[in-house]
C-alpha positions in Angstrom: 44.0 121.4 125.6 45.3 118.9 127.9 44.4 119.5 131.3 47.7 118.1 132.5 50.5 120.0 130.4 51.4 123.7 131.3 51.9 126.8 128.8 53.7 125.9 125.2 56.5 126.7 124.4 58.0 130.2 124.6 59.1 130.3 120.9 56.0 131.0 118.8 57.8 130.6 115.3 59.0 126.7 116.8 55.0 125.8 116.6 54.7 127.2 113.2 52.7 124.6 110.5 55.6 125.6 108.4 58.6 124.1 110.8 56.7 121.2 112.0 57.4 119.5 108.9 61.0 119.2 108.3 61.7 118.3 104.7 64.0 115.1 105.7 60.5 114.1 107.3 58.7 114.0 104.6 61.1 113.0 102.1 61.8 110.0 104.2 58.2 109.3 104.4 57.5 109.3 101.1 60.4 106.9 100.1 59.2 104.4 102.7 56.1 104.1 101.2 57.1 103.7 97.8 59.1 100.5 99.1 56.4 100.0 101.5 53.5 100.1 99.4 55.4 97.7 97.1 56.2 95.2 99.5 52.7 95.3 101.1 51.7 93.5 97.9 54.5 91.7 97.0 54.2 89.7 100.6 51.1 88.2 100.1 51.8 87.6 96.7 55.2 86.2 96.9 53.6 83.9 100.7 51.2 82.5 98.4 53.0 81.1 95.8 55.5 79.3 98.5 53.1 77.9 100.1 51.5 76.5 97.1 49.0 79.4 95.8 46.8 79.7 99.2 45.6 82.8 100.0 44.0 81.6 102.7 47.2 80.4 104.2 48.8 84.0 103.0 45.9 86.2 104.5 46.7 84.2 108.0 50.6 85.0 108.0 49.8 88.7 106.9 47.7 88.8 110.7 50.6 86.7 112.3 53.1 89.8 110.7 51.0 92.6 112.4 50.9 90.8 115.3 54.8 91.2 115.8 54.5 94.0 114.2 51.5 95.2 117.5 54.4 93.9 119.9 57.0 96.2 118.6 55.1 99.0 118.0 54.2 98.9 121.7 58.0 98.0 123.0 58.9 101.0 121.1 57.6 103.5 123.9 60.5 102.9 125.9 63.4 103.9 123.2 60.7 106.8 121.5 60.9 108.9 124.9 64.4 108.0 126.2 66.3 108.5 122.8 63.8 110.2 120.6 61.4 109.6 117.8 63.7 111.3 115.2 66.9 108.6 116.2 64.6 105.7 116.2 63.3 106.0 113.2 66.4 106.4 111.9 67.8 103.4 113.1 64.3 101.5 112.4 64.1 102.1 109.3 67.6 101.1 108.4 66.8 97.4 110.1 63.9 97.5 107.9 66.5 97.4 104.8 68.8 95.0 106.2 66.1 92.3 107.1 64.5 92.7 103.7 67.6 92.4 101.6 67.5 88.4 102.7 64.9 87.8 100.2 66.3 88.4 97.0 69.9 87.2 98.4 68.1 84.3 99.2 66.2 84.3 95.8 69.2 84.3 94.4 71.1 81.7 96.2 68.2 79.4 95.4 67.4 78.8 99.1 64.1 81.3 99.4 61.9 79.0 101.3 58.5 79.6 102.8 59.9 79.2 106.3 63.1 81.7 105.3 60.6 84.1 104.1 58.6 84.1 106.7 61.5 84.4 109.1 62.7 87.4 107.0 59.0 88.8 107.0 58.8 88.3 110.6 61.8 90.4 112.0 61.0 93.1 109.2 57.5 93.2 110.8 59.4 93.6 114.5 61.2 96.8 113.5 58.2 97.9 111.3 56.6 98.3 114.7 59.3 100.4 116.0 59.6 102.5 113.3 55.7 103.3 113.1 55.5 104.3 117.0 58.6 106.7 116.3 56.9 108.0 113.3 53.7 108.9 114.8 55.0 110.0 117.6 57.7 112.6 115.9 54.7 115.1 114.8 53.8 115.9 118.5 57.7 116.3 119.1 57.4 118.6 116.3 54.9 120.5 116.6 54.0 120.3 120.7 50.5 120.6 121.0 49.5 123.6 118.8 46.6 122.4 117.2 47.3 124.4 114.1 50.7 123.1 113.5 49.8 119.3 115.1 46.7 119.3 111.7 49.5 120.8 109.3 52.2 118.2 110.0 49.8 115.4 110.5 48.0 116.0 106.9 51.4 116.6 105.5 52.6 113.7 106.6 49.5 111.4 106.0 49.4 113.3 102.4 53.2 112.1 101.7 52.3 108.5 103.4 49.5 108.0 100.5 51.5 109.4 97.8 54.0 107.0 98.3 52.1 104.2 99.0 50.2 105.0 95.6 53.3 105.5 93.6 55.0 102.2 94.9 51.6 99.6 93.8 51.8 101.8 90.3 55.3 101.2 89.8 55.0 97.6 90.7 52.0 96.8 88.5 54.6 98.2 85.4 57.5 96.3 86.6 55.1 93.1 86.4 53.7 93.7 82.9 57.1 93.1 81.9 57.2 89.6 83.5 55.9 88.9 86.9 58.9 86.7 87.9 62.0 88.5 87.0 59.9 91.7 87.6 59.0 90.4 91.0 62.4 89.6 92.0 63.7 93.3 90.6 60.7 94.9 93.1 62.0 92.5 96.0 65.2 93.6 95.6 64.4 97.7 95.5 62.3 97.4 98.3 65.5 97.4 101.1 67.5 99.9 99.2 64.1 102.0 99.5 64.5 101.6 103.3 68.2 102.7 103.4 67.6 106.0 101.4 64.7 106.8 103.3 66.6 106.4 106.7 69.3 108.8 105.2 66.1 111.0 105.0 65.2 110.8 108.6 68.7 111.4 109.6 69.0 114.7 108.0 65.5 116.0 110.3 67.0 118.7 112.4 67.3 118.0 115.7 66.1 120.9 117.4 63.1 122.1 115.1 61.0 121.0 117.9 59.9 123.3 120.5 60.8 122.8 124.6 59.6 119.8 126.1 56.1 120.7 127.3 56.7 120.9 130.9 54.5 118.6 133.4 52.6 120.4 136.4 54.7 120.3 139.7 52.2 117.9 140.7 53.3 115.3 138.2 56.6 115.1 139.1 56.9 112.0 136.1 58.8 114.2 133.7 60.9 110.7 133.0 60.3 109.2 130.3 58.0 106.5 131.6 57.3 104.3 128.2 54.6 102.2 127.1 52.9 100.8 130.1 53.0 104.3 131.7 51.6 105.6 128.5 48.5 103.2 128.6 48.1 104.0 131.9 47.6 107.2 131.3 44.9 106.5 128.3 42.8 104.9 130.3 43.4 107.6 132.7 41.6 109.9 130.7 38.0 108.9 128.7 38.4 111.5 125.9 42.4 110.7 124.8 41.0 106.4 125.3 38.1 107.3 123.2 40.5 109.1 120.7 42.4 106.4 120.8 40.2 103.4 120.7 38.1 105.5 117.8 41.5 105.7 115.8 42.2 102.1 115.9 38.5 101.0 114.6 39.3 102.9 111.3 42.5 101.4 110.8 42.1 99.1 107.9 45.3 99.7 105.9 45.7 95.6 105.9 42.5 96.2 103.5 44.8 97.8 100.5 47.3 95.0 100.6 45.0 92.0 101.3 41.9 93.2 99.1 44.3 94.3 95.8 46.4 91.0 95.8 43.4 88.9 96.2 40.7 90.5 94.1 43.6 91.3 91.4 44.1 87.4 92.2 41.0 85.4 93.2 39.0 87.5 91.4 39.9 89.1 88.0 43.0 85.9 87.6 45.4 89.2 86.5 48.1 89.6 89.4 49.7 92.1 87.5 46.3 94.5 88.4 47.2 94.6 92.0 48.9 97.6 92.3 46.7 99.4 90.0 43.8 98.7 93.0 46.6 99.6 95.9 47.2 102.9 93.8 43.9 104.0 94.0 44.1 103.4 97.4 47.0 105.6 98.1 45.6 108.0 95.5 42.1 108.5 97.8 44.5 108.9 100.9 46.6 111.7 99.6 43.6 113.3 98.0 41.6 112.8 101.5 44.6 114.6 104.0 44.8 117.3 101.2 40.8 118.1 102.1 41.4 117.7 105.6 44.4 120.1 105.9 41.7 122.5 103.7 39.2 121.9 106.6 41.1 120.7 109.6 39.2 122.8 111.8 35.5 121.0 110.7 34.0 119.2 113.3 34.8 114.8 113.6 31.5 114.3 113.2 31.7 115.5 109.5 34.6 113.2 109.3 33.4 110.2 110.5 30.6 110.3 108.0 32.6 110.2 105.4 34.4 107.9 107.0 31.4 105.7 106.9 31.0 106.0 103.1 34.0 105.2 102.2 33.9 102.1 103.9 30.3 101.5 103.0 31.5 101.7 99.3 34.5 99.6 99.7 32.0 96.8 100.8 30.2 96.9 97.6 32.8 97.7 95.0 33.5 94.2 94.6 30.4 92.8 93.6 30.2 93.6 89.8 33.5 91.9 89.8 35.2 94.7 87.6 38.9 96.3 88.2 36.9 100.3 87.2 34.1 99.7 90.4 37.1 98.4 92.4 39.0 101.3 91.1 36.4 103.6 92.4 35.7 102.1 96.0 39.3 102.0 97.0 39.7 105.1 96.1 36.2 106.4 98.1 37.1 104.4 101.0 40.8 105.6 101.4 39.3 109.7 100.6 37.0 109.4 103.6 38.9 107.2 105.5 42.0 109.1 106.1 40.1 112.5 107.2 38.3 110.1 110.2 41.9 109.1 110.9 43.4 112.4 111.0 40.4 113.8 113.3 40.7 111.8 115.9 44.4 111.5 116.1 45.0 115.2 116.3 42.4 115.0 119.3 44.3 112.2 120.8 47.9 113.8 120.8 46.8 117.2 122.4 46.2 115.0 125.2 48.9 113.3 125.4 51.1 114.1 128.7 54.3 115.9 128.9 57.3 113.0 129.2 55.3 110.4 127.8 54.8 111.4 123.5 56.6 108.0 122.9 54.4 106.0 125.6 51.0 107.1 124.9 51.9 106.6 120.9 53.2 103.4 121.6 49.5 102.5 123.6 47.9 104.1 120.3 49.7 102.2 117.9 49.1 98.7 119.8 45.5 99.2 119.4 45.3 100.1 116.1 47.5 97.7 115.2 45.7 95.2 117.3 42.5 95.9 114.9 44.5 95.6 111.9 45.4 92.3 113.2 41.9 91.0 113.7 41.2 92.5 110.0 43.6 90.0 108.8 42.8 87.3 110.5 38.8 88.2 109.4 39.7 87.9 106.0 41.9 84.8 106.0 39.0 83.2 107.7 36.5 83.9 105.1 39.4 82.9 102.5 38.8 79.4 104.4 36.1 78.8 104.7 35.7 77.2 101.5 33.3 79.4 100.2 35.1 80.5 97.1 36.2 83.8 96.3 32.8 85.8 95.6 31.6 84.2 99.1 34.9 85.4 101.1 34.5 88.5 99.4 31.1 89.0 100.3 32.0 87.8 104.3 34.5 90.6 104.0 32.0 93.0 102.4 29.7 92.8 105.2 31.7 93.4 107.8 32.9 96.7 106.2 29.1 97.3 105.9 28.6 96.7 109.6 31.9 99.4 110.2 30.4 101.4 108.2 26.8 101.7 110.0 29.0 101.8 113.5 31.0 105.5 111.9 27.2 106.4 111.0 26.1 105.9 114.7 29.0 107.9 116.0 28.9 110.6 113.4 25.1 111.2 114.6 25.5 110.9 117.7 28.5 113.6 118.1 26.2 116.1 115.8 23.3 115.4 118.1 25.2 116.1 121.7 26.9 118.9 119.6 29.8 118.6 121.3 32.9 116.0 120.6 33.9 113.2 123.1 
């Protein structure tokens, strides 16, 4: 409990599991990551070939992306605690569609460029960042900070997050078994309609299934919504919510499931088309891994970050033998243990967030994890570079993962040993 938020609110039922997690929510979750798992692969995929089949040059525009993407997931602060997370998204999410849509019109008009699709890329990734603050923040508007109802809506919506980013990769690997190019404009042109259904979703969210405002202590008279410098302010106010936070943002690697799928699928077995079989088993481990965690929400983050660790651990050695069934298996490990590490130390970070500020602190939270996935990105188009071939980019990659992996194995011991978490 945070130390700086009074009494919950006084409508028990309001911090049920079962209300934090309006259907619309989910629904509109879900649809975003078919379209979004899709797209994740069909950037890179679609960047290389424009700029002459580099993967190197595609890995380096994928960190440029999440970079604008960092800045307007931290800009979002503001507009996620003066309007709300539920409007935002809404209105996020549509953008999302309408920037996307100018890649097949300008597929189609025979003017797709790698400069117009990186422009296009670029102020999708802009509004991606807005709509990710307003979606991680919406769950503590939900739920408030009942820790019960903060670990049912956060598995529930990490669970629908991974089944939709599974489905999407699978239904993309079919469409391109029927002809990568036509197929490939078909998925490009999906992907925005995906976005405008699922902000339909997001608008149907009732808008008072949330309890009260937590209220602030007299003493913090800052009940205003304060936004995102006021919201880093206050998480390096406190050393558990920054450690929460900064812990969070190490184990965000979801640039790993676009980059590693469309270049193994590439670089390494020469089969595109086998891309989103390896981002499926991704999402598939995800899904599988908040189902476990919403079993055993209440097990220590020590537990978590182990497997955490070996999921990472085998993700940097699946892949060696240079087969899609090991790669199969590791991103499937990584993503089971991964997610559960996740959700652990998020749920720890929101119940101490500070009344008036849900959209500033989440805004602070999601510029340092997106700040990692950044440097991920920019770690693996360098080893692309390097001109070391594929099996020795891989194998820079691999041991970085190893060296993650070790890090989660530290912290794991180290929180069983104190017997207390930090």
């Amino acid at each position: 409990m945070s130390a700086v938020l009074e009494a919950p609110a006084e409508n028990p039922a309001a911090l049920s599991p079962a209300l934090g997690a309006p259907t619309g929510f989910l629904a509109g979750v879900f649809l975003a990551q078919i379209v979004n798992g899709a797209l994740h692969l069909l950037q890179p995929l679609l960047i290389a070939r424009l700029a002459g089949g580099s993967l190197a040059d595609a890995a380096l525009f994928s960190a440029f992306d999440t970079s604008v993407h960092m800045g307007g997931a931290f800009l979002a602060g503001w507009p996620a605690d003066r309007f709300g997370a539920r409007r935002l998204l809404c209105a996020a999410t549509l953008l999302r569609g309408a920037s996307l849509a100018l890649i097949p019109l300008l597929w189609l008009s025979g003017r797709l460029t790698l400069a117009a699709a990186a422009a296009a890329y670029t102020l999708d990734a802009l509004v991606r960042g807005f709509a990710d603050t307003a979606a991680h923040a919406l769950p503590l508007e939900l739920a408030g900070r009942d820790a019960a109802a903060l670990d049912a809506v956060n598995a529930r919506y990490e669970f629908v997050f991974d089944l939709g980013a599974a489905l999407g990769p699978a239904l993309l690997a079919a469409l391109l078994l029927r002809g990568p190019r036509a197929a490939s404009l078909a998925a490009h042109a999906l992907v925005p309609a995906g976005f405008v259904l699922a902000a339909l979703a997001f608008w149907t969210i009732p808008r008072r299934t949330r309890p009260e405002p937590l209220r602030p202590r007299p003493s913090r008279p800052g009940a205003a919504p304060g936004g995102p410098l006021q919201g880093l302010g206050a998480v390096l106010a406190d050393p558990v919510l920054l450690a929460a936070v900064a812990g969070a943002a190490a184990l965000n690697l979801y640039p790993l499931r676009k980059l590693l799928s469309a270049f193994f699928a590439s670089a390494i077995l020469s089969r595109p088309e086998t891309a989103g079989l390896v981002g499926a088993a991704f999402g598939i481990g995800g899904a599988l891994g908040a189902l476990l965690y919403a079993r055993r929400a209440g097990a220590g983050a020590a537990g978590w970050l182990a497997a955490g660790g070996a999921g990472a651990l085998a993700l940097a050695l699946g892949w060696a033998p240079g087969g899609l069934a090991p790669m199969l298996a590791a991103a499937f490990l990584f993503s089971l243990g991964n997610v559960g590490a996740r959700l652990a130390l998020t749920r720890r970070a929101q119940e101490r967030t500070p009344a008036g500020l849900i959209g500033g602190v989440t805004a602070a939270a999601r510029f340092c994890a997106d700040g990692a996935s950044v440097l991920v990105k920019a770690l693996v188009g360098a080893a692309f570079a390097l001109g070391a071939g594929p099996r020795g980019a891989f194998a820079a990659v691999g041991a970085g993962l190893a060296a993650l992996a070790l890090a989660q194995f530290a912290a794991a011991a180290r929180l069983s040993r104190d017997g207390r978490e930090q």
